[in-house]
Structure formats: C-alpha cells, structure tokens
C-alpha positions, 0 to 999 in steps of 0.5 A, a space after each residue: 505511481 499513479 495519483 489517489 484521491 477517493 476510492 469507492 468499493 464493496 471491501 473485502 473482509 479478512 477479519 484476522 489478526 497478525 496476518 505476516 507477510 510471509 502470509 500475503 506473498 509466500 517466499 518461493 514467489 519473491 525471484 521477480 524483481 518488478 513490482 507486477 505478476 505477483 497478484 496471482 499469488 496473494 495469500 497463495 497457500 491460504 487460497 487452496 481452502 476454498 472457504 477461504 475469504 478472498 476466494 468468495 469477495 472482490 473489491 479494491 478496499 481490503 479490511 483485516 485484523 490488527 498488526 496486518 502486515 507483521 513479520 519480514 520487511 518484503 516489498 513484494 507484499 504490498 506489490 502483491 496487494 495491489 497488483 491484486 487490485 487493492 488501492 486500500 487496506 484498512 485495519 486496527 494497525 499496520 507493521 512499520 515496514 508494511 506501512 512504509 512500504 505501502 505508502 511509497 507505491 500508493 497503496 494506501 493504508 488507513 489505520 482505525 479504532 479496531 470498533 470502527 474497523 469492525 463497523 466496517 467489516 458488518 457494513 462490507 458485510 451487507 454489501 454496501 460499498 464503502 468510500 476511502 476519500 484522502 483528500 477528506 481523510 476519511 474511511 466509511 465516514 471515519 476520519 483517519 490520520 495521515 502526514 500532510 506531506 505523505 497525503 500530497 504525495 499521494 494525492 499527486 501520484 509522486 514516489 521518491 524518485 518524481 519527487 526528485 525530478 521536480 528539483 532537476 533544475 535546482 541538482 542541475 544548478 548546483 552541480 554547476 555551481 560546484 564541479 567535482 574536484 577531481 576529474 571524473 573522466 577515465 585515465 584509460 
C-alpha cells in the first residue's frame, strides 16, 4: 500500500444518502480476486444515465452523502473506488465494514459534520481544489478524526501484512526459542 500524507484535488460531488455497496461495485463484477480492473466498473448501472455525476467530474477526492458505503461487507468497493483514482471519500458517515475495509488499502475515509460536508460540496462546486492533509488531519480546512496508530499506518503505507514483517526478526527469535512440539516433517 502506498504511503498518504496530503492530497490536493478538485472533488467529485455524490451528494446522496446510503449509496450501498452493491451500488458502487455491482455483483456480476466481484469473480476477480485482485484488487486492480475494478475502476471501470464504479457505480457501473448508475453511470448508463448520462446525467449521472461522475460522468461530468474528475478528481481523487469523492464527497457523497451520509451512511455512503452501507449494505454488504464487499472489499471490492473500496478496491472499486480507488482503482477509479480516489485516494479520499469524505461524507457525514461511513458503513463499518466499508470504513475498515477502506483504511486496510489506503483509501482514506474522513468522517465530517453533514454542514461541513455540504461547505465541501459548494467550494467543489466552484471548482476550487480541495486539501486532505493526514498529517494535519484536515479536510478543506476542517479537522477530522483518526486513531493515532491507523493515521501512522497510513502515513508509512504499512497494510497488516508490512506491519508483520517488521517484526520478522522477533517471529524468528521466538520460533527459535520455542520448537514445535511435534515434528512437522512428513511421515511419508
């Protein structure tokens, strides 16, 4: 996962409440088993109206509505979101397993006052570029929470597995330490 420290970009307005994630990525798109291909598909059925919002914006900040990644716990929606190019989605609220699953790839999702997430929504509006500074811990100029230890992770790109790793030295050591207490060498 690659490291997020600030992104400045015009942001893409989806100004709708409970947008589930059967929405951003659709079932018949969920075979593959790698995280990348699945840009093409984002809100696949929503993007046939051609007066659909994200047919008429670009940007890597996404600002939707409240409760934005309800309904099935797929980890392809936030693999959908970034592939797209979104490195931000900004909203009132956020489903659990959306938000987890968004912070162990780096998607970062920043939680704000549904006002301040409306402020957001005029400013993209006119045009102007907005700033996600994660060492600051800002959004467009509003401060946002974040667990120290997950804003590090991120900080330092380390998904669960890097994280690990950097203790291979101590699972070394330990395994040393304590042999297995049966062999586990085939009887073959």
């Amino acid at each position: 996962m690659k490291a997020f420290t600030t992104v400045t970009s015009r942001a893409v307005v989806l100004d709708r409440p409970d947008v589930d994630t059967d929405q951003i990525i659709p079932k018949q798109f969920l075979k593959r088993i790698e995280r990348s291909g699945f840009g093409e598909f984002l809100f696949f059925d929503w993007r046939k109206d051609p007066d659909f919002e994200l047919n008429h914006q670009s940007g890597r900040i996404l600002l939707a509505g409240r409760n934005f990644g309800c309904g099935s716990s797929r980890e392809h929606a936030p693999w959908s979101l970034q592939d797209y190019g979104f490195d931000v989605v900004i909203a009132p609220s956020f489903g659990d397993i959306f938000r987890q699953n968004s912070l162990q790839i780096g998607l970062l999702p920043v939680q704000l006052p549904a006002e301040q997430v409306q402020q957001l929504m005029e400013r993209a509006r006119a045009g102007e570029e907005l700033t996600v500074d994660l060492e600051a811990r800002t959004a467009g100029g509003f401060p946002f929470e974040l667990d120290d230890h997950t804003r590090q992770r991120l900080l330092e790109g380390l998904d669960d597995v890097a994280l690990t790793l950097r203790e291979a030295d101590a699972i070394a050591a330990f395994e040393a330490a304590h042999p297995a207490p049966l062999s586990t060498v085939s009887l073959g």
